[in-house]
N, C-alpha and C positions, 0 to 999 in steps of 0.2 A: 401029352404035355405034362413035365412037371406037377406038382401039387404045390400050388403057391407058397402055401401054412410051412411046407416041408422047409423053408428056405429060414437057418438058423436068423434070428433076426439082427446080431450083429453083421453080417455082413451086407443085407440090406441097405444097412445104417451108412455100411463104408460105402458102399455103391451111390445110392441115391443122393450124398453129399456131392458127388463127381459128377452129375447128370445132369443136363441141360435140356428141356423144351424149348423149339424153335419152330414155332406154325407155318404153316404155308397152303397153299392154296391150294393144294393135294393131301397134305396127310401132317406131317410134322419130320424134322429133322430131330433124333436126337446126339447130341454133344454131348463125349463123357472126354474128361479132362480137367486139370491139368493132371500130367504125368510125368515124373523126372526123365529125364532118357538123357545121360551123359553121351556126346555123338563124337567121335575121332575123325575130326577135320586138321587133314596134312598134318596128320601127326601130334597136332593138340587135343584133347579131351575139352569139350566146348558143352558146356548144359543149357540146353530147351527143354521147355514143356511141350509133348506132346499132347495130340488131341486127339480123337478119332469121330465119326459121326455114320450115323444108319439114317437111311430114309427111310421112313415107314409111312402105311396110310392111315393107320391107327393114331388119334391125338388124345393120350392119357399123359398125367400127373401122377398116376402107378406105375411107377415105376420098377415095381415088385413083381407087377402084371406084363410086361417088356423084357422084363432079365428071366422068366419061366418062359417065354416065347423061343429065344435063342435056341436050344439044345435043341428043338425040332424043326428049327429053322432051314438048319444045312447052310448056314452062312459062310464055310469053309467055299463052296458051290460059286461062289458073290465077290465082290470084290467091294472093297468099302475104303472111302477116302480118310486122307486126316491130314495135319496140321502141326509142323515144329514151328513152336512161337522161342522168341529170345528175347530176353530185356524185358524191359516195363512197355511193349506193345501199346496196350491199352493208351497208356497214359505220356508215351514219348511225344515231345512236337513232333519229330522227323523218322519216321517209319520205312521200311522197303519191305515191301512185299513181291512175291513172285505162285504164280498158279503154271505148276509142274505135271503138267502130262504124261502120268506110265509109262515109261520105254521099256520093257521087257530086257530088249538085248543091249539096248545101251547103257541103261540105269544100273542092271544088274551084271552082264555079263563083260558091259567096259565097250562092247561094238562101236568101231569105226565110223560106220556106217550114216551116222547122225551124227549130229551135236549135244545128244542130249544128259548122256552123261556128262559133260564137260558143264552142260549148262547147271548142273542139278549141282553138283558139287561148286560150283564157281557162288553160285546165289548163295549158298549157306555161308558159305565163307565170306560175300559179300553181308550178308546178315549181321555175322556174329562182328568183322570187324567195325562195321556201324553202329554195333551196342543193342539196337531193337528190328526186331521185324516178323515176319510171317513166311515160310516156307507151304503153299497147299499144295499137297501130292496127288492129283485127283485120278483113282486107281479105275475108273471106267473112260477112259481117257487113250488107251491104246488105235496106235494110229491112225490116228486125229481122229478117232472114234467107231472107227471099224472093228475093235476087236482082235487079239493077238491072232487066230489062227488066220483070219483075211487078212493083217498083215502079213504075213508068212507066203500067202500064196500074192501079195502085193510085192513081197521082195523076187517072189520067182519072173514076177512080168516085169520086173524093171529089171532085172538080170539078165533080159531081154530085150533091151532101145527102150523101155516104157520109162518115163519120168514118175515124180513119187504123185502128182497129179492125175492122170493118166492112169496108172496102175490102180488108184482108187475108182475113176469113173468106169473104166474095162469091166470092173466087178459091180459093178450095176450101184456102187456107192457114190456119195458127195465129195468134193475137195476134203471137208472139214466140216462134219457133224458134232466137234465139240459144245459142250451147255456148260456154263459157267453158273448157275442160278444157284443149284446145293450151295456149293463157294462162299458166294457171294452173301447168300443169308447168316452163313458161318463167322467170315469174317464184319458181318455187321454187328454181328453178337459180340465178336472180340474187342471191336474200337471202332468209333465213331468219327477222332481226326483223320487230316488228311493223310493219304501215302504214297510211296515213290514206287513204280511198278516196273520192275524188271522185265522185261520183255524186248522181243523185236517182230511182237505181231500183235498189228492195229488192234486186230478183231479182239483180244481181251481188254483193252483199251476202250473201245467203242462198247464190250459190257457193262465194265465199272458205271461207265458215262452213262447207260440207258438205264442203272441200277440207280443213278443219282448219287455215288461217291467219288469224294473229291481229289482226285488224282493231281497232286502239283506237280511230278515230274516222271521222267523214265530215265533206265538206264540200261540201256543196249547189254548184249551177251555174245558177241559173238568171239568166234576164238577155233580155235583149235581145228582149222582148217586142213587137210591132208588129201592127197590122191583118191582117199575112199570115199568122201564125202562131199567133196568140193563141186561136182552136179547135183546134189541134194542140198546143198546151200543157193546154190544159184537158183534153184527152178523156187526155193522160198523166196526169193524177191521177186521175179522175173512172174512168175504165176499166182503164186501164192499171198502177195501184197505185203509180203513181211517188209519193213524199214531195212533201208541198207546202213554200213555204218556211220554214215553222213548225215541222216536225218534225225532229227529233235522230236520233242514233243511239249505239250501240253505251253506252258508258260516259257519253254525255251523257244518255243518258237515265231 
């Protein structure tokens, strides 16, 4: 481990102004952010604050004593979540938020496959042109919580007759081991009014609600339908309890 003393004390200074304590019932989240990140959506240069955050079980206000921890962390090993906020969030009446689950192949490589690259870029953009909102990328979150390489071998068994249901339970997993709780303490630290939740699956919906934040509306995502995908949209409704594009929520309904 580092030697604390070793750490010049200006950058401490810069560090520990960006860091957030957030307790919880295990250890503590910490929150370092805000962070500029100019982000090129369709072609416009669009500015968020980013955020990023570490669970740890250790709850210190040394924060001198957390940043000497890192280097023998192996945190490269980890995957750690985070947060493009836009606008005055905190303080806007009318907010959208959306919690963005990892795609590996979609996110990053553009895959067919899902919808979820289509989803991740559509939200930002539904974001920025609404003025405020909350983007959370939550990077242990890979299919629907299995982990990218049992996705990998989840894609070989649906390549196969398995549905994306199916292929999870085959492998001795759940439909949908997602936890939204990190998240969720995160954005209680960011803003406290109400927000519009992007989505078209209940189940982050029914988190918010057992979390006690005030959800007034949704607004559906779907899109970008194709040959490759279109049995992977289906068996989201059909099994998976996702909303089709018909159905409302909260006060619309």
């Amino acid at each position: 481990m580092p030697d604390v003393q070793s750490f010049d004390p200006k950058v401490i200074s810069l560090l520990q102004e960006k860091i957030k304590l957030i307790k919880t019932d295990e250890g503590a989240v910490y929150l370092v952010g805000p962070i500029k990140l100019p982000v090129n959506l369709f072609g416009e240069i669009i500015q968020f604050n980013w955020y990023c955050w570490l669970n740890c079980n250790e709850v210190t206000e040394d924060f001198e004593r957390i940043v000497a921890k890192l280097s023998s962390a192996n945190l490269a090993e980890y995957q750690q979540s985070s947060v493009l906020v836009h606008g005055d969030f905190e303080q806007a009446d009318h907010a959208l938020i959306r919690f963005h689950s990892i795609c590996h192949t979609g996110d990053i490589f553009g895959s067919k496959r899902c919808d979820c690259g289509y989803q991740l870029h559509q939200s930002l953009k539904h974001i920025a042109d609404h003025g405020s909102g909350a983007l959370f990328y939550l990077a242990n979150h890979e299919g629907r919580g299995i982990g990218l390489f049992s996705k990998a071998l989840a894609y070989i068994l649906q390549e196969n007759g398995y549905d994306t249901v199916d292929a999870n339970l085959q492998l001795g997993f759940v439909d949908d081991s997602r936890d939204y709780s990190d998240a969720i303490k995160v954005l209680k630290a960011l803003r406290t009014k109400p927000v519009t939740l992007m989505t078209n699956n209940p189940k982050k919906l029914d988190a918010l609600s057992k979390a006690g934040l005030d959800v007034e509306d949704r607004v559906q995502l779907w899109g970008d339908v194709s040959e490759y995908n279109e049995k992977y949209l289906k068996t989201k409704i059909e099994r998976s309890g996702h909303f089709n594009e018909n159905e409302g929520c909260c006060n619309n309904d």
